[in-house]
C-alpha positions as CSV (number, residue, x, y, z in Angstrom):
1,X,0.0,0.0,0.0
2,X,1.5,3.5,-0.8
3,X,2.0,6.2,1.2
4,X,-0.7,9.5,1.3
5,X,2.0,12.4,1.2
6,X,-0.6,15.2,3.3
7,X,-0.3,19.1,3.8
8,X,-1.7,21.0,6.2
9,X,-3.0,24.7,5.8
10,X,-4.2,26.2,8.4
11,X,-3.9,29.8,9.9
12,X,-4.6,28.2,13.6
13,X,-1.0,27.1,14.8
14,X,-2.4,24.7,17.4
15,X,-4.9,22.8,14.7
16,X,-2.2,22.1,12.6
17,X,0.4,20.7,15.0
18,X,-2.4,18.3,16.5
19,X,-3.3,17.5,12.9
20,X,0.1,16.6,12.3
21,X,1.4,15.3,15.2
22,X,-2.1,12.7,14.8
23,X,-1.7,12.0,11.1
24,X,1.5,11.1,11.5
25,X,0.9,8.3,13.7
26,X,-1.5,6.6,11.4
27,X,-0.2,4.2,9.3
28,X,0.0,4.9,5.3
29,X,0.1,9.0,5.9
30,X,3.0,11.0,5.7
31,X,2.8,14.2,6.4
32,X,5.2,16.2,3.9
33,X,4.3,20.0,4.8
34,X,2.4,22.5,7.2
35,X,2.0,25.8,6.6
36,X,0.1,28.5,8.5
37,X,-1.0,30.8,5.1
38,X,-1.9,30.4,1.7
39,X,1.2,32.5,0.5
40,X,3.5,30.3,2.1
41,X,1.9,26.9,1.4
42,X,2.0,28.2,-2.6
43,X,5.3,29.2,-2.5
44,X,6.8,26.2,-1.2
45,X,4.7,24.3,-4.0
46,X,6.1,26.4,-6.7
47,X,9.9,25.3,-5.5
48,X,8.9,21.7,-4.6
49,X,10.4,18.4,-6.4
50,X,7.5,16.6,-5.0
51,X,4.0,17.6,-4.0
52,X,1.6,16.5,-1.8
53,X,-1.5,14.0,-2.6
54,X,-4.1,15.6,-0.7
55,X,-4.1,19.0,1.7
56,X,-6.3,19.8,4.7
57,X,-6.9,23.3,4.0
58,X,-8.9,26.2,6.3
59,X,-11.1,28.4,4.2
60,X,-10.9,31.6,6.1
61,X,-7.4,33.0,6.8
62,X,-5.3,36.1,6.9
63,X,-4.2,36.8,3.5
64,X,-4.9,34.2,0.7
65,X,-8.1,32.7,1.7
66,X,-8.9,28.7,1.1
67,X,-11.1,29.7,-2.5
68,X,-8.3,31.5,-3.8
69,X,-6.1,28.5,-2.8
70,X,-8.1,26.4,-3.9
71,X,-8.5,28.0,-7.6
72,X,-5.0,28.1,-7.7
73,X,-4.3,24.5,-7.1
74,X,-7.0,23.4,-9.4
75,X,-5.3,25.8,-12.6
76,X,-1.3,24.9,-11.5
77,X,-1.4,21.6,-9.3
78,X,-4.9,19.8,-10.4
79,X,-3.7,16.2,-8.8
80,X,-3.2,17.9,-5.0
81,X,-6.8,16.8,-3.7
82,X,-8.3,19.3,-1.3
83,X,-10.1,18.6,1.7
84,X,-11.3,21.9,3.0
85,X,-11.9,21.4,7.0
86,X,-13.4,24.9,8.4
87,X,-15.5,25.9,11.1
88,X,-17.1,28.1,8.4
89,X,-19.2,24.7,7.5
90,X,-22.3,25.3,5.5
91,X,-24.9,23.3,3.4
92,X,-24.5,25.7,0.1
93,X,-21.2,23.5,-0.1
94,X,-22.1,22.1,-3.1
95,X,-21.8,24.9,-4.9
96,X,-18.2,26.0,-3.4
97,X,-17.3,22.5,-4.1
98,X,-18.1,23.1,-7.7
99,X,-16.6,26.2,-8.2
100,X,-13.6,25.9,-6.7
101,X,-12.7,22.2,-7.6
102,X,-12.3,21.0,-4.1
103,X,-13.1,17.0,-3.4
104,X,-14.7,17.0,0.1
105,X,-16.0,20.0,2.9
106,X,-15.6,18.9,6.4
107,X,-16.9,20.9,9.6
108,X,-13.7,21.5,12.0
109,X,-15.6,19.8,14.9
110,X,-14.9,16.4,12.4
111,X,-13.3,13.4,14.4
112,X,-10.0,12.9,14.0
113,X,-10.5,8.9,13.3
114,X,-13.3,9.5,10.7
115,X,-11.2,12.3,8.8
116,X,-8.1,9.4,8.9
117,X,-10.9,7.3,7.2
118,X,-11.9,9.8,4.5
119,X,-8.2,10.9,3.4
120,X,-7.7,7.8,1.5
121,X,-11.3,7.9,0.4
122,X,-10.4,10.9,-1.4
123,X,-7.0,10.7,-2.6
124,X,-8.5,7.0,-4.7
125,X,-12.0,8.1,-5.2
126,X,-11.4,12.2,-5.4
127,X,-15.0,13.2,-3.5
128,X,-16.6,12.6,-0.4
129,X,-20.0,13.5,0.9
130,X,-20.7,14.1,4.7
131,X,-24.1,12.6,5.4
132,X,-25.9,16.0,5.6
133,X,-24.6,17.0,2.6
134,X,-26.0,13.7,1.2
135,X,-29.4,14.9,2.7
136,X,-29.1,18.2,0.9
137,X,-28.4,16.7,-2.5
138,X,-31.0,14.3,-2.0
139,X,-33.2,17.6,-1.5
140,X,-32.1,19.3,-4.6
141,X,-32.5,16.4,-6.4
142,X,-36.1,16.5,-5.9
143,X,-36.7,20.1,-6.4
144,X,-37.8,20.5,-9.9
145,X,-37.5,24.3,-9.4
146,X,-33.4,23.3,-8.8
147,X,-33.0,20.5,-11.1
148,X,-30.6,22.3,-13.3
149,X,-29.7,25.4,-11.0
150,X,-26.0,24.6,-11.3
151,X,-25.3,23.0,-14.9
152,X,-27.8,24.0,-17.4
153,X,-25.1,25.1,-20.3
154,X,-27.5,23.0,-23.0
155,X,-24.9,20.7,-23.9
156,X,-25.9,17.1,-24.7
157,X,-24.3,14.2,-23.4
158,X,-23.7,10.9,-25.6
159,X,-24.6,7.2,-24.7
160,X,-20.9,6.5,-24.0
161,X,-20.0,10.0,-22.0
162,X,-23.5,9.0,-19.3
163,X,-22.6,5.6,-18.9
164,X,-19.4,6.5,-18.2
165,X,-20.5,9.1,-15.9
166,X,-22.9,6.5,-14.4
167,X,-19.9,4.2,-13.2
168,X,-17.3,7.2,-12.2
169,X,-20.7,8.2,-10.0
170,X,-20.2,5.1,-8.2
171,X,-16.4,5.8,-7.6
172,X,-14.9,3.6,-10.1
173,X,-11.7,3.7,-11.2
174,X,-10.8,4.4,-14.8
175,X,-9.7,1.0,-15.2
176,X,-13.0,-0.3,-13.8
177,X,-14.5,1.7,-15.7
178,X,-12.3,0.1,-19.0
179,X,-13.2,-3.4,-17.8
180,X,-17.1,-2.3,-17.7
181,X,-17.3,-0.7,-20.9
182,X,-14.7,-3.0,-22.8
183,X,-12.8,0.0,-23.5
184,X,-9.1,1.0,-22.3
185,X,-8.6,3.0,-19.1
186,X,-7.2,5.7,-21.9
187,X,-10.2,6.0,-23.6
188,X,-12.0,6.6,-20.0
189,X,-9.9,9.3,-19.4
190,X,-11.1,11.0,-22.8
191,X,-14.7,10.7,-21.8
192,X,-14.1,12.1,-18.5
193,X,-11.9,14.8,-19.9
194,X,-14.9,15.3,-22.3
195,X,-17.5,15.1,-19.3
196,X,-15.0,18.6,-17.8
197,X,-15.7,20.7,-20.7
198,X,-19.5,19.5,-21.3
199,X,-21.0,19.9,-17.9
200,X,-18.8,22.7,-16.7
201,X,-17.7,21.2,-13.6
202,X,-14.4,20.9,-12.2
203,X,-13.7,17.8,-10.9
204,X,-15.3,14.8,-9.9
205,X,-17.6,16.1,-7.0
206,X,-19.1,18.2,-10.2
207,X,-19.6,15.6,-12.0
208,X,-21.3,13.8,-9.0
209,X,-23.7,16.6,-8.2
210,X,-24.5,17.0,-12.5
211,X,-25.4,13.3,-12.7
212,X,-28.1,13.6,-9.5
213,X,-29.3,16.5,-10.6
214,X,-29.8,15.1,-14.6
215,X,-31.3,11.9,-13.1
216,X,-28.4,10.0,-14.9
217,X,-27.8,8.7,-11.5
218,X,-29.8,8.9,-7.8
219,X,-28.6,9.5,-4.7
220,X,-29.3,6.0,-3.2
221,X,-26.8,4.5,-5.7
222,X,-23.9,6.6,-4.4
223,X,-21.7,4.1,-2.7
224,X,-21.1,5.6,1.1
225,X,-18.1,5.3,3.6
């Protein structure tokens, strides 16, 4: 099993040495870098040889906020997954998660041993949903008045692109996905490059959130923790 290089971001000097100091003893983590501000974590990125898989990131701090992080990662380091963990939790997350490309959006209160279980959900699978935020897509997904309040650019999908965004729904891999479809893990990566542009979104939590809300997939199929 390979090791999950983390970073920490985080403008509270105490979170991020308890985060540390607990990651570190979990097996399979290694904790590569903490930083206390946007500016700093981004500039040792720029000068780094190797970068981290996921980061823990706060979304309100001095300076560079987590958006404007976030943004940046997605445009110049698109494989760092980011989990954003902030006491500025709210249920409109499903937009921020879309607009800024980030995979999951954790409350700070979250338990240490259940955030230990969804790192590696999200450095494999790149999402996670917290149950609530289950509930609140599950809410939208019924509202015909919301159906298409976040993707609605009138772009068709083909037979290949939805069944292909059926199966990466469910959190399969793109060789899975290959094995499925009886096409190469290549050609996957095409369709999902394909699925980006079409529906607008910015990474696999957008694609998630477009398939519920274009009844290509329902919420009870998602597969959960």
């Amino acid at each position: 099993m390979s090791t999950i290089r983390i970073a920490i971001t985080d403008d509270d000097g105490l979170i991020v040495k308890l985060l540390e100091n607990f990651l570190s003893m979990q097996p399979g983590f290694e904790v590569v870098y903490t930083a206390e501000s946007g500016d700093v974590l981004l500039s040792y990125l720029e000068r780094a040889t190797e970068f981290p898989d996921v980061l823990l990131l706060d979304l309100k701090m001095k300076g560079m906020d987590g958006v404007e992080v976030t943004r940046h990662l997605k445009n110049h380091f698109p494989d760092i997954k980011v989990i954003i963990v902030s006491s500025h939790y709210q249920r409109s997350f499903m937009n921020f998660m879309l607009k800024t490309g980030a995979s999951a959006f954790l409350p700070k209160g979250v338990s240490p041993i259940l955030l230990a279980e969804i790192i590696p959900i999200v450095h494999q699978k790149g999402i996670f949903f917290m149950e609530d935020q289950m509930e609140a897509i599950r809410e939208q997904a019924a509202s015909k008045t919301n159906q298409k309040s976040i993707f609605d650019n009138g772009t068709e999908l083909s037979k290949r692109e939805i069944d292909v965004l059926r199966l990466i729904s469910q959190q399969k891999t793109a060789k899975e996905i290959g094995d499925a479809l009886f096409i190469t893990a290549r050609t996957v990566e095409g369709h999902k490059n394909n699925l980006f542009v079409k529906t607008g979104a910015k990474n696999i939590a957008g694609l998630v959130i477009y398939a519920i809300q274009n009844n290509i997939i329902s919420v009870e199929e998602l597969p959960m923790i």
